[in-house]
CHARMM-style PDB file with segment names, atoms N, HN, CA, C and O in Angstrom:
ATOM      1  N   UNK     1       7.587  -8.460   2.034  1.00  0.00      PROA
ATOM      2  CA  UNK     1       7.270  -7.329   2.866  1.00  0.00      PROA
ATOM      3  C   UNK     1       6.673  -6.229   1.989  1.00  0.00      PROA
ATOM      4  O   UNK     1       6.931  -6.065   0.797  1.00  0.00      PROA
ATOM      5  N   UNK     2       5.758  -5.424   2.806  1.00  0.00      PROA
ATOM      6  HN  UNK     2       5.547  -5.557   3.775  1.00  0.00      PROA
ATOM      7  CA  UNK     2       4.861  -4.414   2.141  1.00  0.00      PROA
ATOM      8  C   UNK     2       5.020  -3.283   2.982  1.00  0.00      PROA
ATOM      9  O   UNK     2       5.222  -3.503   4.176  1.00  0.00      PROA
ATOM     10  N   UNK     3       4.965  -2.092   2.571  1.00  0.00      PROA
ATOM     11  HN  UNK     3       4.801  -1.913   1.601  1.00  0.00      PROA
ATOM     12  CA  UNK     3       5.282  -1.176   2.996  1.00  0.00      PROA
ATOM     13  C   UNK     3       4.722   0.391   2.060  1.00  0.00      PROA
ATOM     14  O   UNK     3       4.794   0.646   0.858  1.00  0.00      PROA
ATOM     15  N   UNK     4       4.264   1.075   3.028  1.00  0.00      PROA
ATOM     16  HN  UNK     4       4.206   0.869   4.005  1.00  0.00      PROA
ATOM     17  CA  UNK     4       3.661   2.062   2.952  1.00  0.00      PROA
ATOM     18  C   UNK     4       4.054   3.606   3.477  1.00  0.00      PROA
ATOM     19  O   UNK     4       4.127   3.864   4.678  1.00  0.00      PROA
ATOM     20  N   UNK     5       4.283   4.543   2.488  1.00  0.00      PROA
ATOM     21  HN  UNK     5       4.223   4.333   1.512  1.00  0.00      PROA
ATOM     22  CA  UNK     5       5.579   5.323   3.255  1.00  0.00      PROA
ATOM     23  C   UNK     5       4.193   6.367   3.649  1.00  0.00      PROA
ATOM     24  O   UNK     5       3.473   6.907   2.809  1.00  0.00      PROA
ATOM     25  N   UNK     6       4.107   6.434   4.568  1.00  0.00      PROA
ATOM     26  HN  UNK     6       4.692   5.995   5.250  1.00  0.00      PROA
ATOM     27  CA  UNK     6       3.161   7.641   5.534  1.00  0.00      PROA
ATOM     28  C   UNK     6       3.057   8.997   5.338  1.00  0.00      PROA
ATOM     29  O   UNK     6       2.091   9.756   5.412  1.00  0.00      PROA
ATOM     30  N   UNK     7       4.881   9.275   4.926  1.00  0.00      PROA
ATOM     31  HN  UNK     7       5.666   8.658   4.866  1.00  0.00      PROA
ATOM     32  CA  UNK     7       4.897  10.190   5.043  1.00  0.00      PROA
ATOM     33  C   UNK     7       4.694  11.044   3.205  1.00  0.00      PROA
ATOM     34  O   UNK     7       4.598  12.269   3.139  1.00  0.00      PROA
ATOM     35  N   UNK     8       4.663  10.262   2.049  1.00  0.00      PROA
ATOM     36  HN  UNK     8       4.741   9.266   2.102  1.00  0.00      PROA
ATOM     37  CA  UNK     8       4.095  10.422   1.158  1.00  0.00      PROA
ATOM     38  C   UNK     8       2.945  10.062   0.314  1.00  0.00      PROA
ATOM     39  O   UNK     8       2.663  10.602  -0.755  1.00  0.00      PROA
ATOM     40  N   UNK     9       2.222   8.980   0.960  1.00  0.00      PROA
ATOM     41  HN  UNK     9       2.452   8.541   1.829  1.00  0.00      PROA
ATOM     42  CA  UNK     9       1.090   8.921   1.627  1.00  0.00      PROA
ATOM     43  C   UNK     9      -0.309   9.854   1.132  1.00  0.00      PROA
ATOM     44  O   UNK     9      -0.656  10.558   2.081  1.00  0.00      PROA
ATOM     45  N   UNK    10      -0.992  10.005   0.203  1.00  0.00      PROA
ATOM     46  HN  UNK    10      -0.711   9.434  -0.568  1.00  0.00      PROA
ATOM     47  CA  UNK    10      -2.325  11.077   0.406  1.00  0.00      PROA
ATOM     48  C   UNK    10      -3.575  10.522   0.467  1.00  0.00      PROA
ATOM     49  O   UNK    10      -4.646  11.098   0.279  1.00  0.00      PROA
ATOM     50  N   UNK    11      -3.308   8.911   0.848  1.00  0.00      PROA
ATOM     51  HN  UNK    11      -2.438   8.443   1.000  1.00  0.00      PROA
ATOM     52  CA  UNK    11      -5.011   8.392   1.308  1.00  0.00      PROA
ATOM     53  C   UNK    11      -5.794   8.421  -0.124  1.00  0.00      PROA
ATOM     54  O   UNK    11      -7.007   8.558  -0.283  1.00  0.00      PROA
ATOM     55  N   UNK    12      -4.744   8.249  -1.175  1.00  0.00      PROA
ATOM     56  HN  UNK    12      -3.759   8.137  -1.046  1.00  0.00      PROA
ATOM     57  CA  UNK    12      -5.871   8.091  -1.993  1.00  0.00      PROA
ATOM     58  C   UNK    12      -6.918   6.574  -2.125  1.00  0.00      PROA
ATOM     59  O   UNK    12      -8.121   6.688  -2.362  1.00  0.00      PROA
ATOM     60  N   UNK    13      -6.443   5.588  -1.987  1.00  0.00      PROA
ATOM     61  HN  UNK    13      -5.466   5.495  -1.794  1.00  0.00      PROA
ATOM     62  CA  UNK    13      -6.697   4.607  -2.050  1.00  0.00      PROA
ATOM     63  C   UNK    13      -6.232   3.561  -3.091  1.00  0.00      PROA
ATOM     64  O   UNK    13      -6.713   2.428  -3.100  1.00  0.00      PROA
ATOM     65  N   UNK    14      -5.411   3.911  -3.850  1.00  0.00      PROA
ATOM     66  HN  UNK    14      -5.020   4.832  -3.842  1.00  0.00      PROA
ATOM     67  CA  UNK    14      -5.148   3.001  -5.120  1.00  0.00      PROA
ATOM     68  C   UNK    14      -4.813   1.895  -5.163  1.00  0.00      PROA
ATOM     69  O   UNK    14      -4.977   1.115  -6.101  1.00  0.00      PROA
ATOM     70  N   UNK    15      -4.379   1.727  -4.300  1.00  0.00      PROA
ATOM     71  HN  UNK    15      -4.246   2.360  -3.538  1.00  0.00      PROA
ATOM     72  CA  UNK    15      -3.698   0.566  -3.803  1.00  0.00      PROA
ATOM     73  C   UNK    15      -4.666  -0.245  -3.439  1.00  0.00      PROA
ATOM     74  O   UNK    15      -4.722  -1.218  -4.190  1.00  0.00      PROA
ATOM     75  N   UNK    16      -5.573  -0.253  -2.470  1.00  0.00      PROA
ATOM     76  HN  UNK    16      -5.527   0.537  -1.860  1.00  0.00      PROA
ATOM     77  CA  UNK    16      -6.879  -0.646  -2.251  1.00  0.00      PROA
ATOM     78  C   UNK    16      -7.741  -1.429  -3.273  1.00  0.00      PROA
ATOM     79  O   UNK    16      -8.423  -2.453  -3.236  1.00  0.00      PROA
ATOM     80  N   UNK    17      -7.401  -0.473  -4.231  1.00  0.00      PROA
ATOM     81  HN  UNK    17      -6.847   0.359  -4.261  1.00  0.00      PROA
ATOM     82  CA  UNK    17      -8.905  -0.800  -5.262  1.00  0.00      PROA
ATOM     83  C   UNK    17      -8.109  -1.551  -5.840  1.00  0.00      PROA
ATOM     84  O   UNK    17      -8.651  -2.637  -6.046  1.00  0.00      PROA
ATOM     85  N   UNK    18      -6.547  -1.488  -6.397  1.00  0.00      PROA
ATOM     86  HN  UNK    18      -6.107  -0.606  -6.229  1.00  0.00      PROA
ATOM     87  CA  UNK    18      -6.232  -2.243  -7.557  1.00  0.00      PROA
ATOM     88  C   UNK    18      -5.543  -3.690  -7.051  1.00  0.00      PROA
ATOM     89  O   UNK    18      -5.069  -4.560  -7.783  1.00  0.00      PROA
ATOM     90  N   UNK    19      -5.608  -3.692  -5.904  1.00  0.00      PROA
ATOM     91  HN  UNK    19      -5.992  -2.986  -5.310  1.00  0.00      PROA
ATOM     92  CA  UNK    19      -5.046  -4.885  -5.860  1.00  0.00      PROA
ATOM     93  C   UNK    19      -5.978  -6.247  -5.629  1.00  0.00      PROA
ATOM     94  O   UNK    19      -6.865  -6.503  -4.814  1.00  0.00      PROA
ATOM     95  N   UNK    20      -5.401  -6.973  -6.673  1.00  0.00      PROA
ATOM     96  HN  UNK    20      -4.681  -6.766  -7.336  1.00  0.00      PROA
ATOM     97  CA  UNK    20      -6.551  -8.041  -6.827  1.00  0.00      PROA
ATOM     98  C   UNK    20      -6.800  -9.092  -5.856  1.00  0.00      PROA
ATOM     99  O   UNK    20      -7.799  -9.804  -5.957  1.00  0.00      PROA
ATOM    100  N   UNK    21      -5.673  -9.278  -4.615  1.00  0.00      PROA
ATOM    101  HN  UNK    21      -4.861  -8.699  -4.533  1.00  0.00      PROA
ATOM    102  CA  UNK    21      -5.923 -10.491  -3.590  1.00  0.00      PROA
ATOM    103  C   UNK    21      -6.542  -9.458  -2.297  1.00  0.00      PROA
ATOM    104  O   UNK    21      -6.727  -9.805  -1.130  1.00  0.00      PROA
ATOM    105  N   UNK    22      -6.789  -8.108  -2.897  1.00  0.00      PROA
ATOM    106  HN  UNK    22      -6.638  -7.826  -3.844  1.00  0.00      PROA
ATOM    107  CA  UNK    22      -7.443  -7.248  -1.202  1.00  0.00      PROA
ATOM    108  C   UNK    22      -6.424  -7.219   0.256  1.00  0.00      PROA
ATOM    109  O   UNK    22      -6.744  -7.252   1.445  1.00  0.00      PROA
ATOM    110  N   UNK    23      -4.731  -7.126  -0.590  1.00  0.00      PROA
ATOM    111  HN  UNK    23      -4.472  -7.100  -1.555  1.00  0.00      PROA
ATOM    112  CA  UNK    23      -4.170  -7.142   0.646  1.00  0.00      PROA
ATOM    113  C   UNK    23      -4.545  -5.855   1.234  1.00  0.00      PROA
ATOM    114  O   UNK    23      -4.752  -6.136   2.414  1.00  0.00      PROA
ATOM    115  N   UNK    24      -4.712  -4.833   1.106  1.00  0.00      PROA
ATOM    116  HN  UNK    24      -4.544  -4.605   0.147  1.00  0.00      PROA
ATOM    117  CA  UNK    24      -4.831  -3.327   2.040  1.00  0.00      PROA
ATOM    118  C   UNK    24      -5.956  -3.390   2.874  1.00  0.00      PROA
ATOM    119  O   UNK    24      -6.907  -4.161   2.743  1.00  0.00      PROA
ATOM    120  N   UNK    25      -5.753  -2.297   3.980  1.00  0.00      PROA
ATOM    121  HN  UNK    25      -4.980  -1.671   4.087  1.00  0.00      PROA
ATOM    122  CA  UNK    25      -6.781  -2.029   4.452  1.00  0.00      PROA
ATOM    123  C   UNK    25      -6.679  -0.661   4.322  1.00  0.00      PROA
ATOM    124  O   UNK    25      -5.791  -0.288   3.555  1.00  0.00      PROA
ATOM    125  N   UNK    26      -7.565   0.479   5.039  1.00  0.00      PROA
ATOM    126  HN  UNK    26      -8.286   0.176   5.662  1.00  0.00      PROA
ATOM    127  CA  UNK    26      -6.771   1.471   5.578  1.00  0.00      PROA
ATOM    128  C   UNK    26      -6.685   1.349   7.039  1.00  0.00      PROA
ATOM    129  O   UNK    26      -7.262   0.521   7.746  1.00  0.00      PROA
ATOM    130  N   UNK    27      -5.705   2.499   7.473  1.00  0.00      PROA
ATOM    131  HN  UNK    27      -5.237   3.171   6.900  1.00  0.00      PROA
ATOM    132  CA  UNK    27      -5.505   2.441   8.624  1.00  0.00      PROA
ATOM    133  C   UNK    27      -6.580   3.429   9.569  1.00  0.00      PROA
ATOM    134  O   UNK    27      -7.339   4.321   9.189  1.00  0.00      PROA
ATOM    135  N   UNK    28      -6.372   2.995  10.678  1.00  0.00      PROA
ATOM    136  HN  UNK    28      -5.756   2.270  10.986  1.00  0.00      PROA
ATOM    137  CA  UNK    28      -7.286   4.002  11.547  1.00  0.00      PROA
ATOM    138  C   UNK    28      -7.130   4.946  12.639  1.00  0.00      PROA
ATOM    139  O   UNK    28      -7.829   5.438  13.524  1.00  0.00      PROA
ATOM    140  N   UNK    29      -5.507   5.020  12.076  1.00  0.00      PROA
ATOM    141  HN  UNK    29      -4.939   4.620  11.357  1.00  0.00      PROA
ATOM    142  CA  UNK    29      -4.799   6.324  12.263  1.00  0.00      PROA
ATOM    143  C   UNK    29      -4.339   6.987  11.242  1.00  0.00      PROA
ATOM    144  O   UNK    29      -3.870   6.441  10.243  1.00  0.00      PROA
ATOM    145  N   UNK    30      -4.465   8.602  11.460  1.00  0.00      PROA
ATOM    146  HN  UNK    30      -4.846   9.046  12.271  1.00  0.00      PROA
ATOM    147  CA  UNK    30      -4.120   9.448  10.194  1.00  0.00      PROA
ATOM    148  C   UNK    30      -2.670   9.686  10.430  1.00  0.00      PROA
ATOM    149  O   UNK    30      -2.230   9.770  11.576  1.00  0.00      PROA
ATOM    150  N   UNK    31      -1.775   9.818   9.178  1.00  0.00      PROA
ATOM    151  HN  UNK    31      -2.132   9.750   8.247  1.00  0.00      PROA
ATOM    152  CA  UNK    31      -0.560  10.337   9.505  1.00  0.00      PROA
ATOM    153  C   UNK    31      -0.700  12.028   9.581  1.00  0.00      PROA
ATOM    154  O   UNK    31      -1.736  12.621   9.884  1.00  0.00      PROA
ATOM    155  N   UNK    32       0.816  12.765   9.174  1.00  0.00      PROA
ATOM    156  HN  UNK    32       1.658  12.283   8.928  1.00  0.00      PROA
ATOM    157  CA  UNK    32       0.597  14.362   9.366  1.00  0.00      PROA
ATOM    158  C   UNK    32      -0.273  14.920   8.517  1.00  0.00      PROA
ATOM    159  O   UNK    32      -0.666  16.059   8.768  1.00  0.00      PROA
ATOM    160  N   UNK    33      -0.690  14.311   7.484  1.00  0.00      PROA
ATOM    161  HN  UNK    33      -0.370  13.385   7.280  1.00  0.00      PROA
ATOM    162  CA  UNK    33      -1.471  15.067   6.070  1.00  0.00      PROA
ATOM    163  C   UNK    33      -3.333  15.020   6.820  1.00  0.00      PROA
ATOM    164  O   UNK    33      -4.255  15.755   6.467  1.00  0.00      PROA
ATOM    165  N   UNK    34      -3.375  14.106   7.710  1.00  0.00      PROA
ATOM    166  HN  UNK    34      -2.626  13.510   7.997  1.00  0.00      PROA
ATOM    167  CA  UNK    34      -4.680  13.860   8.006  1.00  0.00      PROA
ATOM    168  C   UNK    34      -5.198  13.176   7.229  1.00  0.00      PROA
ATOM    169  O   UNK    34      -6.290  13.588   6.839  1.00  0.00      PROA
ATOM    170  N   UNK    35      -4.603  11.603   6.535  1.00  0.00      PROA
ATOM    171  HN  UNK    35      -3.715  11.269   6.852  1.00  0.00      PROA
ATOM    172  CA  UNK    35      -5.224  11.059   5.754  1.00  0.00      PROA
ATOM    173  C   UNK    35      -4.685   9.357   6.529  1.00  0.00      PROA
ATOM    174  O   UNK    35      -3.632   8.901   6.975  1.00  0.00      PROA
ATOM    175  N   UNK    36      -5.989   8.897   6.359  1.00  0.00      PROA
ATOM    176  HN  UNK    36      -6.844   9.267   5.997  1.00  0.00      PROA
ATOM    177  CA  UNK    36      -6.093   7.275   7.080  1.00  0.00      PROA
ATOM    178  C   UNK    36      -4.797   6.586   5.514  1.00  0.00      PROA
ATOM    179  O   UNK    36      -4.957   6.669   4.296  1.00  0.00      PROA
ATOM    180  N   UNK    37      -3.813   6.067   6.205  1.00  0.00      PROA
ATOM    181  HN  UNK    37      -3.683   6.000   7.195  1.00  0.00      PROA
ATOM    182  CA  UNK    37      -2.965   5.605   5.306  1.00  0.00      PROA
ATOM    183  C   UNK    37      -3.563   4.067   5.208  1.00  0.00      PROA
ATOM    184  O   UNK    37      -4.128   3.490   6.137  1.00  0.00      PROA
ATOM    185  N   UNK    38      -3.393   3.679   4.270  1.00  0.00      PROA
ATOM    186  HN  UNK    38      -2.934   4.148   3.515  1.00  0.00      PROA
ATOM    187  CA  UNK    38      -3.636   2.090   4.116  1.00  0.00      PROA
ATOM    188  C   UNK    38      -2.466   1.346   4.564  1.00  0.00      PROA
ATOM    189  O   UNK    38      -1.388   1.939   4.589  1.00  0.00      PROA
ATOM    190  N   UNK    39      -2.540   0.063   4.939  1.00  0.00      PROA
ATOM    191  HN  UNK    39      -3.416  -0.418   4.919  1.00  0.00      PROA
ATOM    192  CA  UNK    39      -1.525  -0.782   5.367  1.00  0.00      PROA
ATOM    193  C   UNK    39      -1.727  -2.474   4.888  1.00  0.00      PROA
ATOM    194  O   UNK    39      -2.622  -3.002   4.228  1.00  0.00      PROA
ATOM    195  N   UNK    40      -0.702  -2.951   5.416  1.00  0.00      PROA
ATOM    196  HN  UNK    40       0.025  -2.522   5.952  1.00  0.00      PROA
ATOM    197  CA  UNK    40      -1.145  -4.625   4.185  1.00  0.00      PROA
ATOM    198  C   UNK    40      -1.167  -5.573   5.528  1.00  0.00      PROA
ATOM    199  O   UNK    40      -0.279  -6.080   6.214  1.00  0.00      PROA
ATOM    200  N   UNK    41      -3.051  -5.569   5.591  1.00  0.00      PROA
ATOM    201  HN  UNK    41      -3.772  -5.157   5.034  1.00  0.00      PROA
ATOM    202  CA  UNK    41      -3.662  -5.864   6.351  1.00  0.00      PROA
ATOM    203  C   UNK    41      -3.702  -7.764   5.976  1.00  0.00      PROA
ATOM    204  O   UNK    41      -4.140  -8.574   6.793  1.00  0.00      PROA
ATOM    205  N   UNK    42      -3.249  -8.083   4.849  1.00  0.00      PROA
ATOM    206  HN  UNK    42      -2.893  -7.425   4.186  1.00  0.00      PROA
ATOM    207  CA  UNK    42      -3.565  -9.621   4.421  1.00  0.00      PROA
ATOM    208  C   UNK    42      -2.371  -9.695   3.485  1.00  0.00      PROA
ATOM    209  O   UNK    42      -2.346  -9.859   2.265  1.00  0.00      PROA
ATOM    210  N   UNK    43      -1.377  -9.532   4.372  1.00  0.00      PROA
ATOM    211  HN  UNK    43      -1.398  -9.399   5.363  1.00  0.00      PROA
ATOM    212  CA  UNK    43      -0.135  -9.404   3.263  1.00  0.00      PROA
ATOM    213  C   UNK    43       0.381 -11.217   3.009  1.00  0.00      PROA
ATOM    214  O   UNK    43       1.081 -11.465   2.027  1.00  0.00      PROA
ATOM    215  N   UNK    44       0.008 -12.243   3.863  1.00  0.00      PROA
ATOM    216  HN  UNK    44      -0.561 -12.041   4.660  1.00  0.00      PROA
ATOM    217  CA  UNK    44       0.462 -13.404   3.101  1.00  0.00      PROA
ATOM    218  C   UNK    44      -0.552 -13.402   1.854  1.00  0.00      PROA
ATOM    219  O   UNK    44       0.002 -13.892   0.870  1.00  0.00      PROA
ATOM    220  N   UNK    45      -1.624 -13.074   1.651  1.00  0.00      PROA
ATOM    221  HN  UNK    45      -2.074 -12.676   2.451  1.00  0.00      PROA
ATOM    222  CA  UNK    45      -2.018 -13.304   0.218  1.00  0.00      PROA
ATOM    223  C   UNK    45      -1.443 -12.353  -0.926  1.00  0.00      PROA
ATOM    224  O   UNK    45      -1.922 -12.222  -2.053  1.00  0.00      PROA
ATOM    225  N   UNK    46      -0.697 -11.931  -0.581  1.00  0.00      PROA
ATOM    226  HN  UNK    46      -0.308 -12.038   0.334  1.00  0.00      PROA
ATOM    227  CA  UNK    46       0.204 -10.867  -1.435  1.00  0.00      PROA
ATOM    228  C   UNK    46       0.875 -12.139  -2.479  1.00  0.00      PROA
ATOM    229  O   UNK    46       1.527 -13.100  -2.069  1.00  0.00      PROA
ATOM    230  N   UNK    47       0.491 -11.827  -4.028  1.00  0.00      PROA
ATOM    231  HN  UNK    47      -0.038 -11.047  -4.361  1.00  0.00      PROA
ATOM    232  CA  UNK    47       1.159 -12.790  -4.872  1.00  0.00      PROA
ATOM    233  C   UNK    47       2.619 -11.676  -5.766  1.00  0.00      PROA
ATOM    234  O   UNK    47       3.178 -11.745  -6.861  1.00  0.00      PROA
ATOM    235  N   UNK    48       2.707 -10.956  -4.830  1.00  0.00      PROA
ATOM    236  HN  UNK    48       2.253 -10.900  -3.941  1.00  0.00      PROA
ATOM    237  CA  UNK    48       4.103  -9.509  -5.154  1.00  0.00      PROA
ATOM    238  C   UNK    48       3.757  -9.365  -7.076  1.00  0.00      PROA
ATOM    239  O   UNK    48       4.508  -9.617  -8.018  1.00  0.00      PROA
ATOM    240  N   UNK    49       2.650  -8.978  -7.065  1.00  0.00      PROA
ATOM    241  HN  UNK    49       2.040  -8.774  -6.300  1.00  0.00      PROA
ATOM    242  CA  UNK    49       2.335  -8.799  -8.569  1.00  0.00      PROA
ATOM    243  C   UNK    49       2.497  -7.214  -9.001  1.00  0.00      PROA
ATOM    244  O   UNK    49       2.734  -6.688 -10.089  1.00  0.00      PROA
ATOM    245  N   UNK    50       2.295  -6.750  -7.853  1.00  0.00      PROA
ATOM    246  HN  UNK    50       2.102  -7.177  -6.970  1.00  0.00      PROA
ATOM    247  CA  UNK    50       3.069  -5.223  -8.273  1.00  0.00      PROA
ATOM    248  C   UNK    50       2.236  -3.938  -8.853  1.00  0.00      PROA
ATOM    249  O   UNK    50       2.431  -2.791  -9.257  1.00  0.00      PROA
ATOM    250  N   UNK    51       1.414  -4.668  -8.681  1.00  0.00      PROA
ATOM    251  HN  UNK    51       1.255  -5.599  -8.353  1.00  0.00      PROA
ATOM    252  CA  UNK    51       0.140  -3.393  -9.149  1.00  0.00      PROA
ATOM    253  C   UNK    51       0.425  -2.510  -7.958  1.00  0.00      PROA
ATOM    254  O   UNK    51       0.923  -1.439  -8.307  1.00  0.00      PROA
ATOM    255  N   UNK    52       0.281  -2.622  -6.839  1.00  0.00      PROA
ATOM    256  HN  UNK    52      -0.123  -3.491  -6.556  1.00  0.00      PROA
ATOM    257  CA  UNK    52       0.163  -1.599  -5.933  1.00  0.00      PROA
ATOM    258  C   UNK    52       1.178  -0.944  -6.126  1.00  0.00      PROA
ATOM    259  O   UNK    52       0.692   0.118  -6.516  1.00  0.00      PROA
ATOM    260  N   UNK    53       2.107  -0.832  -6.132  1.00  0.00      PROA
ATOM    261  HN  UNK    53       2.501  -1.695  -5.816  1.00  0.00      PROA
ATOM    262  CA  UNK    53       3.765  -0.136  -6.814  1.00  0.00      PROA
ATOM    263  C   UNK    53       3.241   0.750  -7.905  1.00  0.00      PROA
ATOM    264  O   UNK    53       3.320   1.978  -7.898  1.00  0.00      PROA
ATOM    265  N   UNK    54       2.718   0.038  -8.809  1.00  0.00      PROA
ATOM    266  HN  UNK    54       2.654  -0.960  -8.815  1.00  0.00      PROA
ATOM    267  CA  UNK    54       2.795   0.576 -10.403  1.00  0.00      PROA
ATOM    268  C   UNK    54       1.740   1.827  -9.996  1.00  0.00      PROA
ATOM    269  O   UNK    54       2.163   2.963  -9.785  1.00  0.00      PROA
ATOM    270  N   UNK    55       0.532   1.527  -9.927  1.00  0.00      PROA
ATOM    271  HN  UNK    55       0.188   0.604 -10.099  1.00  0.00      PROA
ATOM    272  CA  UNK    55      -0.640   2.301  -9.607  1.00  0.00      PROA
ATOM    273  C   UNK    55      -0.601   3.585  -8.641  1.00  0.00      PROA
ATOM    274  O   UNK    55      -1.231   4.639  -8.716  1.00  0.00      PROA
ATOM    275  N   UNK    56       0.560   3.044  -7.504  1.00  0.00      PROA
ATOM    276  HN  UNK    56       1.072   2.188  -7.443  1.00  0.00      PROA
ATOM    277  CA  UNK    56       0.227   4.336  -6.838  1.00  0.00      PROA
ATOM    278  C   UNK    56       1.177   5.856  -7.622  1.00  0.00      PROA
ATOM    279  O   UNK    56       2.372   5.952  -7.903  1.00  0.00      PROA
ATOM    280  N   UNK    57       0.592   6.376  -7.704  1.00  0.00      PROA
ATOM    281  HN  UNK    57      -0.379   6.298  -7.475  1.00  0.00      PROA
ATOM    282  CA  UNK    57       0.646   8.172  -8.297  1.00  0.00      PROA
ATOM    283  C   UNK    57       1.752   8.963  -7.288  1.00  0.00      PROA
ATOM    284  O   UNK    57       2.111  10.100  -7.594  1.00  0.00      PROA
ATOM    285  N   UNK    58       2.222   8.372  -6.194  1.00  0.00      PROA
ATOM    286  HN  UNK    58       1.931   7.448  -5.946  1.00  0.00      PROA
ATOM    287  CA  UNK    58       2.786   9.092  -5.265  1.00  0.00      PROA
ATOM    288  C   UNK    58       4.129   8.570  -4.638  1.00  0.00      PROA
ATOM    289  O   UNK    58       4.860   9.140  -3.828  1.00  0.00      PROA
ATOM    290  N   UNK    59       4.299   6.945  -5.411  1.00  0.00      PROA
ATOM    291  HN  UNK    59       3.705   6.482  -6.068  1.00  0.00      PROA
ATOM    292  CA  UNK    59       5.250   6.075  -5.176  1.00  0.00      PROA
ATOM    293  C   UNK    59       5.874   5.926  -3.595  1.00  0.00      PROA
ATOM    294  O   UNK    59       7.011   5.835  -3.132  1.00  0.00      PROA
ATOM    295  N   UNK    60       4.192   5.959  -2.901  1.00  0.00      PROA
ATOM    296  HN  UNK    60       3.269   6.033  -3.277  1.00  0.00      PROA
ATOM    297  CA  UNK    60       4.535   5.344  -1.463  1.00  0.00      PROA
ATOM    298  C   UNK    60       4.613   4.060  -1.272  1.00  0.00      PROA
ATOM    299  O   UNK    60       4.905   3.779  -0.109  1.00  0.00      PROA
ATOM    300  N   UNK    61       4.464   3.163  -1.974  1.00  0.00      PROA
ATOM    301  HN  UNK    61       4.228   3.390  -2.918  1.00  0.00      PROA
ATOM    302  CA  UNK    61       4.052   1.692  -1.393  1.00  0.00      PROA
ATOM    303  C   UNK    61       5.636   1.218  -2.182  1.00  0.00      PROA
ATOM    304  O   UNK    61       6.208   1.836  -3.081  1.00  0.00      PROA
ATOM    305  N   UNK    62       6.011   0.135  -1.613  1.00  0.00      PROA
ATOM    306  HN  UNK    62       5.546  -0.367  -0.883  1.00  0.00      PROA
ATOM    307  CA  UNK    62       6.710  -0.613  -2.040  1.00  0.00      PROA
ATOM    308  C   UNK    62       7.118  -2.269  -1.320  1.00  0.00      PROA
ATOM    309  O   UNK    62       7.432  -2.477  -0.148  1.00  0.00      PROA
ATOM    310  N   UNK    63       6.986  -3.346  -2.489  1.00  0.00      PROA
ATOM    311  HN  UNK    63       6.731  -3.178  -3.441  1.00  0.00      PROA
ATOM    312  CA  UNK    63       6.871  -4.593  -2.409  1.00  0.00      PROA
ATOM    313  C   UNK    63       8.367  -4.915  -2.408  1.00  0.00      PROA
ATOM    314  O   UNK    63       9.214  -4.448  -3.170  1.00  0.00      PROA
ATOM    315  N   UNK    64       8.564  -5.914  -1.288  1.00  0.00      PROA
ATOM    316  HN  UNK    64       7.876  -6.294  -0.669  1.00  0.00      PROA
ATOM    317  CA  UNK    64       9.975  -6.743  -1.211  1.00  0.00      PROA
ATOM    318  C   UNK    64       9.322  -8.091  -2.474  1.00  0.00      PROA
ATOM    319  O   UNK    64       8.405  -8.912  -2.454  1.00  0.00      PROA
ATOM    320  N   UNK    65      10.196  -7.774  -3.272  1.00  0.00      PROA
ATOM    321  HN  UNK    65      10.941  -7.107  -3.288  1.00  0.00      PROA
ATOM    322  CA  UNK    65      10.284  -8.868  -4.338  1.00  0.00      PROA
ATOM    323  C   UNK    65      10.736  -9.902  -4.386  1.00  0.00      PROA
ATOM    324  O   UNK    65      10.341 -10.880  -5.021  1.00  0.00      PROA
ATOM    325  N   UNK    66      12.104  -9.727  -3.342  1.00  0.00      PROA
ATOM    326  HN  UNK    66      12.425  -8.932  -2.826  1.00  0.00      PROA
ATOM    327  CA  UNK    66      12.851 -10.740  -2.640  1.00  0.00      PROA
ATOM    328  C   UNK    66      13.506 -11.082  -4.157  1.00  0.00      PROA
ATOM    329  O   UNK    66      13.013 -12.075  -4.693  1.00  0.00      PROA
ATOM    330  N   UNK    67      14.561 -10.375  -4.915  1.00  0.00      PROA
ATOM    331  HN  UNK    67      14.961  -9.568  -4.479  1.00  0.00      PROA
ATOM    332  CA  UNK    67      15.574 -10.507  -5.394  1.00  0.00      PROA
ATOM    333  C   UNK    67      16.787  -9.816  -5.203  1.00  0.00      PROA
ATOM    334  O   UNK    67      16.893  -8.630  -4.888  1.00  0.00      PROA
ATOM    335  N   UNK    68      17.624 -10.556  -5.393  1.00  0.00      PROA
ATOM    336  HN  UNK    68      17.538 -11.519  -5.649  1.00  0.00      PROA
ATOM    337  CA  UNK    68      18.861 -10.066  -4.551  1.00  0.00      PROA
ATOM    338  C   UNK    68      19.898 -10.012  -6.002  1.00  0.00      PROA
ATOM    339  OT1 UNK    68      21.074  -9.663  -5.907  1.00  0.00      PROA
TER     340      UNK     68
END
């Protein structure tokens, strides 16, 4: 699971650019900031490599790693 917190969120795109299987999209609704949030538009090709985590500056996104 992928997940994108909206509400910290500033549309930068990082997530976007750095992830190498192109799970994101953005979205085409803005949250309260007025910024199109991205969402994980192709999340079975998600190989949970974690760039999108690491990269984002604002620590909205976060990957189920699925360790327990």
């Amino acid at each position: 699971m992928i997940l994108v917190d909206s509400n910290l969120c500033k549309g930068c795109d990082i997530c976007i650019i750095t992830c190498p299987k192109n799970v994101f999209a953005k979205s085409e609704n803005v949250n309260k900031k007025n910024v199109y949030v991205p969402y994980a538009a192709n999340e079975e090709a998600c190989t949970k490599c974690g760039l999108c985590e690491l990269s984002c500056p604002d620590q909205a996104v976060y990957v189920d790693h699925g360790v327990k």
